[in-house]
C-alpha positions in Angstrom: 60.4 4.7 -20.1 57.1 5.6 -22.2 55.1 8.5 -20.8 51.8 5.8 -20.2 54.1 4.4 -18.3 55.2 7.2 -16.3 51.6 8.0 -16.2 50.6 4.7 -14.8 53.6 5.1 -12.4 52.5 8.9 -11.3 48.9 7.5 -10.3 50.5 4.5 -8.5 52.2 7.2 -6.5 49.1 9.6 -5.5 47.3 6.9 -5.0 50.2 4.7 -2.3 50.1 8.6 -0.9 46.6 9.0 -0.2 46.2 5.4 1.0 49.4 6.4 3.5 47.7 9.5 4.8 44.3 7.9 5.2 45.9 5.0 6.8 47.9 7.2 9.0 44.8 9.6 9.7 42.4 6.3 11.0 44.7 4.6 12.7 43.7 6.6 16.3 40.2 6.3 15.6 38.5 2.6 14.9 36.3 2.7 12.1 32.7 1.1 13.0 32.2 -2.1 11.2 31.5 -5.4 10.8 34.1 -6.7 8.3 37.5 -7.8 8.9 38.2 -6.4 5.5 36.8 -3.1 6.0 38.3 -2.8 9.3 41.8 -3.3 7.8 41.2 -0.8 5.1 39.6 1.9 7.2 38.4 4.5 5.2 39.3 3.4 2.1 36.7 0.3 2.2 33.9 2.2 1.5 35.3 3.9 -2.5 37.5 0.5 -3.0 33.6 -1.4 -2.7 31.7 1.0 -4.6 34.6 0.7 -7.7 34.2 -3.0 -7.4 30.3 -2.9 -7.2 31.2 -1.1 -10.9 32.7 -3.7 -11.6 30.0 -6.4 -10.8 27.9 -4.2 -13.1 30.5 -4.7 -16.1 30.5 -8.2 -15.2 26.5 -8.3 -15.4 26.4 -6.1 -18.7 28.6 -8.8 -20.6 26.6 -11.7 -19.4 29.3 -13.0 -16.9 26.6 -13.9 -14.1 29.4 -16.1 -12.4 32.3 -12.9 -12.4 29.6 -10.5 -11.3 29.0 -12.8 -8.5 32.7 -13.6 -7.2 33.5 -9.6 -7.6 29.7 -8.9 -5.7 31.6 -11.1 -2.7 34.4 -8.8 -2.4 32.3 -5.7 -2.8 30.2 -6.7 0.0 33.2 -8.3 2.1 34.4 -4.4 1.8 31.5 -3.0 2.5 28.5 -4.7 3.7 26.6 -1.7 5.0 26.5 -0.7 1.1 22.2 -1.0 0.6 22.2 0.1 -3.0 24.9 -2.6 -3.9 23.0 -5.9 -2.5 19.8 -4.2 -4.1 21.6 -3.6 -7.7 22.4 -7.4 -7.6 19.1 -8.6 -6.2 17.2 -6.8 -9.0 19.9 -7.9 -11.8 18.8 -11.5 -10.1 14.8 -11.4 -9.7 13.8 -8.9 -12.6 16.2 -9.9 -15.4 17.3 -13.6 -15.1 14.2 -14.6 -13.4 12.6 -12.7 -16.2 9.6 -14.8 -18.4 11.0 -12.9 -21.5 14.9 -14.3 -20.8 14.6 -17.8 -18.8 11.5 -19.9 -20.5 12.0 -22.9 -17.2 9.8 -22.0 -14.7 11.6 -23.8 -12.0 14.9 -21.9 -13.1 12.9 -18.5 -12.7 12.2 -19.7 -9.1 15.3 -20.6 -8.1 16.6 -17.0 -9.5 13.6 -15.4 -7.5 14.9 -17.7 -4.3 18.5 -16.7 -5.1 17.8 -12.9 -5.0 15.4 -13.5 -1.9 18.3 -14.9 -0.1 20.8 -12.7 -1.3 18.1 -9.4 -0.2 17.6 -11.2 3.4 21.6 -11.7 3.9 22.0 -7.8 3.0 19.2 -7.2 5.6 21.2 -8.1 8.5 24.3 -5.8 7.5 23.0 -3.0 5.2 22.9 0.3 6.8 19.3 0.3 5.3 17.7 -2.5 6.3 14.0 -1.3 5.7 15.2 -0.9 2.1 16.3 -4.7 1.9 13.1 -5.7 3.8 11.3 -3.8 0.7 13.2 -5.3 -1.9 12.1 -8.8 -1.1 8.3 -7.8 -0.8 8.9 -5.8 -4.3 10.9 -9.0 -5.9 7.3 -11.1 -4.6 5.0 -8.5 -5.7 6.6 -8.6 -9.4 6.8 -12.2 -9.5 2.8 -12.3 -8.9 2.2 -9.8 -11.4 4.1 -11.2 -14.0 4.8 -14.4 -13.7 1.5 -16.3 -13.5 3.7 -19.9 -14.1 6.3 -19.4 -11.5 5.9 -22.9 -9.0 5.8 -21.3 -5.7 4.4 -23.9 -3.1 1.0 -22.1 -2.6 0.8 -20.4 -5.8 0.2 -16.7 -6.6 -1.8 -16.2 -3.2 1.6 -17.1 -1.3 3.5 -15.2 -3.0 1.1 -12.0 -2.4 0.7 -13.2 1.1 4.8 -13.4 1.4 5.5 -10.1 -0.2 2.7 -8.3 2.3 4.7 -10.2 5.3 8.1 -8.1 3.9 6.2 -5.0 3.4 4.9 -5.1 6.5 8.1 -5.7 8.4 10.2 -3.2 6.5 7.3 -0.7 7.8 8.6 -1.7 11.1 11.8 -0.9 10.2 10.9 2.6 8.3 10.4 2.5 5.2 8.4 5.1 4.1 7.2 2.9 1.3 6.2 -0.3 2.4 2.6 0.8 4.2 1.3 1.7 0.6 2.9 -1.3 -0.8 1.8 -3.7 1.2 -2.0 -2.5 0.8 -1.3 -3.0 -3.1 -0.1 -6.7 -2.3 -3.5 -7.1 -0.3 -5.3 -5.4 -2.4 -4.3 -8.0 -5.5 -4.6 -10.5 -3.2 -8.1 -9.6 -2.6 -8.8 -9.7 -6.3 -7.9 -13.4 -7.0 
C-alpha cells in the first residue's frame, strides 16, 4: 500500500476513534436539540455543520448557487442553532446576487431579496441568536433602500424602510444591541423621502 494511502487510512482511524468515544461519552446525557440529525450525531453535529457550512462557501466562491444551497440544507439539518451560517448565506443571497452591479432584472433582485428574507426568518425560529436573524432582515431592507432605487417592492422605497424599522424593532425585543440605532437610521431615511 502507498503511504497516502496509509495516511488516508490512519485519519480514517483517529477519526472512527474519536467519533467512538464521543458517541460513547453522550450517550448518558441527551444533547438539547431540535434536529433528528443532530440528535443522532450528538456532539459531533455541531464541527461536522460548521465543515459543511465551509463547504457551502466553496460552493458559493465557484458560482455553484444551486450546490451551496443543497450542502446549506445539510449544514443547517446538523445544526440549525448555527446563527453565523444562515446569516453567511442570507448575505451571499441579498448583497451579492440581489446586487444592481451583478443581476441587471429588477424583479430577479427582488426575488433574491425575498429569498434571503425567507431564508433569515426560517433561521429565526431555530438559531441560537435569534435577535441577530431578526437584524439581518431589517439590514437586507435597509441596503435594498439605499441602493437599489429600482427594486419593485409593492409600496416602494417607503415600504421597504417601513419593513426594515418593523425587523429592527423586533430584534430590539429580542436583544440586539444593535437594532435600536438601526432602526432610527431606517426612520431617519424614511423621514428624508
Amino acid at each position: 500500500m502507498s503511504r497516502r494511502r496509509w495516511h488516508t487510512w490512519g485519519w480514517i482511524g483517529v477519526f472512527a476513534l474519536a467519533a467512538s468515544a464521543v458517541w460513547i461519552e453522550s450517550a448518558t446525557s441527551a444533547p438539547d436539540s431540535s434536529s433528528v440529525t443532530q440528535r443522532l450525531l450528538g456532539p459531533l453535529a455541531r464541527p461536522l455543520a460548521s465543515a459543511q457550512w465551509v463547504r457551502v462557501d466553496l460552493a458559493l466562491r465557484a458560482g455553484r448557487t444551486d450546490l451551496a444551497l443543497a450542502r446549506a440544507e445539510t449544514a443547517i439539518e446538523l445544526d440549525p442553532g448555527l446563527s453565523l451560517g444562515w446569516i453567511s448565506l442570507a448575505r451571499h443571497m441579498a448583497f451579492e446576487l440581489a446586487s444592481p452591479e451583478t443581476e441587471l432584472d429588477p424583479q430577479r433582485r427582488l426575488t433574491w431579496r425575498r429569498a434571503a428574507l425567507a431564508l433569515a426568518a426560517r433561521g429565526e425560529r431555530t438559531a441560537s441568536d435569534p435577535g441577530l436573524l431578526a437584524f439581518w432582515q431589517g439590514l437586507i431592507l435597509f441596503h435594498a433602500a439605499q441602493v437599489d432605487p429600482e427594486l419593485p417592492w409593492p409600496g416602494g422605497r417607503p415600504a421597504v424602510l417601513q419593513a426594515a424599522v418593523a425587523h429592527f424593532e423586533r430584534a430590539a425585543k429580542l436583544g440586539d444591541p444593535d437594532a435600536p440605532d438601526a432602526a432610527r437610521a431606517a426612520r431617519s431615511l424614511l423621514r428624508e423621502r
